[in-house]
N, C-alpha and C positions, 0 to 999 in steps of 0.2 A: 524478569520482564516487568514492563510494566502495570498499573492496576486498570489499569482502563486503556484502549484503543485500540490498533490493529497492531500486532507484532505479524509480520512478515517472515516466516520458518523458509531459508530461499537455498537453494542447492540444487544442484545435478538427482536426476533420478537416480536413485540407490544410493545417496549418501546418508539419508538414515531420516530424512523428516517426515514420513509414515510413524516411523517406529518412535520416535519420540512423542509423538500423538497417543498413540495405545499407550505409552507407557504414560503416560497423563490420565487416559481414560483407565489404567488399570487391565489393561488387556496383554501387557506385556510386565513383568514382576525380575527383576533384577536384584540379587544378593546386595549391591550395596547401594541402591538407591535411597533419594532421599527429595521428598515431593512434597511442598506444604504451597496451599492454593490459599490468600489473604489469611486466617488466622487457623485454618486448619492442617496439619501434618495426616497428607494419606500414606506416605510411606516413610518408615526411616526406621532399618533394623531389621525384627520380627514383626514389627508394625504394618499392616498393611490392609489398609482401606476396600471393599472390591470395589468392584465397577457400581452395582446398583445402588451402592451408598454413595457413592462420587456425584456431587451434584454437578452435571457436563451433560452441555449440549454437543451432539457431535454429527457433524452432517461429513456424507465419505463422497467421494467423485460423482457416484450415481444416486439418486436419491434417496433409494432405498425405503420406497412406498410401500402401502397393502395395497397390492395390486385388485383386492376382492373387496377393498371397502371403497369409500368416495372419500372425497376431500375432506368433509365433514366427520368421519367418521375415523379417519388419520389421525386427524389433529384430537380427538376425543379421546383416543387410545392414550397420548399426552396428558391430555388434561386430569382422567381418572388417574394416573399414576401422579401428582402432584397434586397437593395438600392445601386448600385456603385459597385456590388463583381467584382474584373476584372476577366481576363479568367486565367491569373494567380495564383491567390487565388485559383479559384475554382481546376484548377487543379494539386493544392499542396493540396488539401483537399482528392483528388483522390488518390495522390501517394500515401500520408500520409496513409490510410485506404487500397489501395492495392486493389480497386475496380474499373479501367477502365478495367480492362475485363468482369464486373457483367453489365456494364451499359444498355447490352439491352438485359438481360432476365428481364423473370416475377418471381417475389416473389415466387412463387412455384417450382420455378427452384433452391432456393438458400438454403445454409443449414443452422441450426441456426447460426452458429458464422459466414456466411454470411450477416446473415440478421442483427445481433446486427451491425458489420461494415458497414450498410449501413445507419442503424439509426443512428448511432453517427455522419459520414461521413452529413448526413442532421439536425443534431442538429449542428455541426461547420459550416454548409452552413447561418446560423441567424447571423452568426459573434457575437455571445454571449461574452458577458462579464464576464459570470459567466457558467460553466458547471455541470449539475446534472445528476449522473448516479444513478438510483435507483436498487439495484441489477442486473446490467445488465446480470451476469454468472448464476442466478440463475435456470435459465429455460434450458439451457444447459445441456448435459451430459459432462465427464472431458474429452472424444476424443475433443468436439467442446471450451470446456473450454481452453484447453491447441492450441486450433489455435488462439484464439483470444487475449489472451492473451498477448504477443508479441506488438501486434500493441495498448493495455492499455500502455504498457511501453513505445513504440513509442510518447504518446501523452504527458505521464507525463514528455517524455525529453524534446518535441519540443515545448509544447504550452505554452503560453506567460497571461494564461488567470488562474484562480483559479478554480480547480475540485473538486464537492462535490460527493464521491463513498460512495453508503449505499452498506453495506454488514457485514452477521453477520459470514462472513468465513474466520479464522484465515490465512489460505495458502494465499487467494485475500489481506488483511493485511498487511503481511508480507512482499509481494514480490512489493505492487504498493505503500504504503501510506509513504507519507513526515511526514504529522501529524496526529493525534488520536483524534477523537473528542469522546468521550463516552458519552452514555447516556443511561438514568435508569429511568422506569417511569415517562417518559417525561420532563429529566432534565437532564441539561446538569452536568456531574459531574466530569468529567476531559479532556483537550484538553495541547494539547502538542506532541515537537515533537515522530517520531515512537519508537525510543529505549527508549526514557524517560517514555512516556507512558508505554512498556511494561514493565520496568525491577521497575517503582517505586511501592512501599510496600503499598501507600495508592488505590493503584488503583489493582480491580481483578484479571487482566491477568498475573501479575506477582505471583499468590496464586494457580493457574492451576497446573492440572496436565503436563500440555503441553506447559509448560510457557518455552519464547524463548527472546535471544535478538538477535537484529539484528544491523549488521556489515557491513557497507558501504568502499570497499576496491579497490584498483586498482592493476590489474596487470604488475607485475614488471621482471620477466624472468622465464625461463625454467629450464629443468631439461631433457632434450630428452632423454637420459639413460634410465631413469626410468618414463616417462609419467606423469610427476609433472610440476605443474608450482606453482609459489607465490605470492600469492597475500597479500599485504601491507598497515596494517594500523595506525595508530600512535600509536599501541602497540606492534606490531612487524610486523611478517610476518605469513600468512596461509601457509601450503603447502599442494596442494591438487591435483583429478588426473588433467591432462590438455585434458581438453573439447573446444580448439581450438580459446578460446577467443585472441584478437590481445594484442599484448604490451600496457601498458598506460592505456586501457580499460577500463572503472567503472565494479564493478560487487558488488552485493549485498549476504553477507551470511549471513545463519540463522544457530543459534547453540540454540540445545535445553536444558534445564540447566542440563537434565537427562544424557547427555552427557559427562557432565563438572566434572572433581575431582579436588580435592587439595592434594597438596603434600608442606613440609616446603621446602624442599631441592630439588635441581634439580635432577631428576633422569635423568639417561644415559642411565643405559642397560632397556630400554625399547622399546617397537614398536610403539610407541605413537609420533609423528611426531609433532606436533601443543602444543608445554608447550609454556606458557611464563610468565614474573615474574607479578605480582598483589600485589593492597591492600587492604583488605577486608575492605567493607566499612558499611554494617548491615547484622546483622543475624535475622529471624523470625522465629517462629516454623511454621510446616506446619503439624499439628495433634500431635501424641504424639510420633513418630519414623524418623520424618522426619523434617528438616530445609532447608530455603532457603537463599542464600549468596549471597548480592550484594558486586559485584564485580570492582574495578577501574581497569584497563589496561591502564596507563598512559592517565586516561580523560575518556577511551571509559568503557562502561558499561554491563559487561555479569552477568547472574546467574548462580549459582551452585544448584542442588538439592542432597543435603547429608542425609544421617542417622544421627541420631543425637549422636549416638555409633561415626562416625567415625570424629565431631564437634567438640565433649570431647576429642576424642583420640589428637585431633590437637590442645585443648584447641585455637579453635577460638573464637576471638574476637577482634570486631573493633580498625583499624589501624595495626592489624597484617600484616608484609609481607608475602606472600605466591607466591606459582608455581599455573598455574592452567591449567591443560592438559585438550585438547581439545581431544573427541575419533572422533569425527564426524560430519561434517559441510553438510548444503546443499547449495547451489549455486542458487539463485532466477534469475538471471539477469545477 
């Protein structure tokens, strides 16, 4: 996995992305494992690291507070167990999380996606080397899911440290992961970055009904007239409404393939804002009326989900040039 950003651990419950966590944390010990985190080896052999010497932050579904102490006095319990943090650190770890106004109520004071941002806020207090969120959203409703949310993105910009996130929720996915680790009865069966993972044909989520890829783009100007702005990626430009994001910006879209048509020729008198030119790079079937088109945009990779009536009609097939009109994008970030 990578040294830095969000790895995405994404499966079916019980295909084992709990348990490859403990055994990260050391709470699971395997004869012939073999675990080295940047230049340390925790396991390999007779070797083996425990837990309280493993430098890991680990937040579990539930927060898993001192229900008898406050906020303040959480996070302290962190702090005395970890060597040197200056008052610095700690209270970038504050800002970072958006919790010096939490610090001296009690846990029953707070609401879930309070409480998950305090647990994480005390898993970065270990000054971890490695970060492991085990469904954190899971126990949430989506009011509390969509507040916390925000500050997962916060982490995935600013932290300098590699994030293991188990979650088997396409939307969480989408919107936080660099890379895709997948796994299937306890094996790992594809890892790679997030668009590659989605959109490649050996792997399931590109065979979904709900199969997307995702478009990492920056914003480049307006449109004030009309409440558009465009966002920019080395296949052209998005143009989409403006939800007030600054110039320059990063912002992350998702286009679902059910979205996406093809057309040979550029059309004009259309309503359809977002075409751009493509080269179709494979076709699969997806049952017996339907196919899916990966797609080149100069490098970057979408799907198309077509009828296979309208495949024929286009006599697709690989290295054809094609248009491929976008209806509708969503904005993650």
């Amino acid at each position: 996995m990578p040294d830095k950003g969000i790895t995405v651990v994404f499966g079916a419950s019980g295909s084992g992305k709990t348990t490859l966590l403990r055994a990260i944390a050391g709470l699971e010990k395997s004869d012939k494992g073999y675990l080295k985190v940047g230049d340390s080896v925790w396991q390999k052999g007779n070797h083996f690291v425990p837990t309280h010497k493993r430098q890991i932050g680990y937040v579990f579904q539930g927060a898993a507070l001192f229900d008898h102490l406050d906020v303040r006095d959480n996070l302290g319990y962190a702090i005395k167990r970890t060597n040197g943090l200056s008052k610095d650190f700690i209270g970038s770890i504050y800002t970072l999380l958006d919790i010096k106004a939490l610090l001296n109520r009690t846990t029953s004071q707070l609401s879930g996606g309070e409480k998950q941002r305090v647990a994480i806020a005390r898993a970065l207090l270990a000054n971890p080397k490695i970060l492991l969120l085990d469904e954190p959203l899971s126990a949430l409703d989506l009011k509390r899911k969509n507040e916390i949310l925000p500050y997962l993105d916060t982490l995935h910009n600013q932290l300098d440290i590699p994030i293991l996130y188990v979650t088997h929720s396409q939307d969480e996915t989408s919107r936080l992961a660099d890379h895709i680790m997948l796994i299937e009865g306890g094996k790992i069966i594809g890892n790679g970055p997030v668009n590659d993972m989605l959109t490649r044909f050996d792997m399931p989520m590109s065979h979904s009904s709900d199969a997307i890829s995702i478009i990492d783009a920056r914003v480049m100007n307006r449109e004030p007239e009309f409440n558009l702005m465009h966002l920019e990626f080395s296949g052209g430009q998005f143009i989409v409404p403006d939800n007030g994001l600054s110039i320059e910006s990063l912002v992350r879209i998702r286009v679902a393939a059910r979205d996406v048509s093809l057309t040979k020729k550029k059309q004009i008198d259309t309503s359809i804002l977002n075409i751009f030119p493509a080269v179709v790079e494979e076709i699969v079937p997806e049952g017996k009326a339907q196919v899916m088109v990966r797609l080149s945009l100069n490098g970057v990779v979408l799907l198309a989900c077509l009828t296979t009536k309208s495949a024929s009609m286009l006599d697709l097939e690989s290295g054809l040039s094609v248009f491929v009109q976008v209806k509708s994008v969503a904005i993650l970030s």
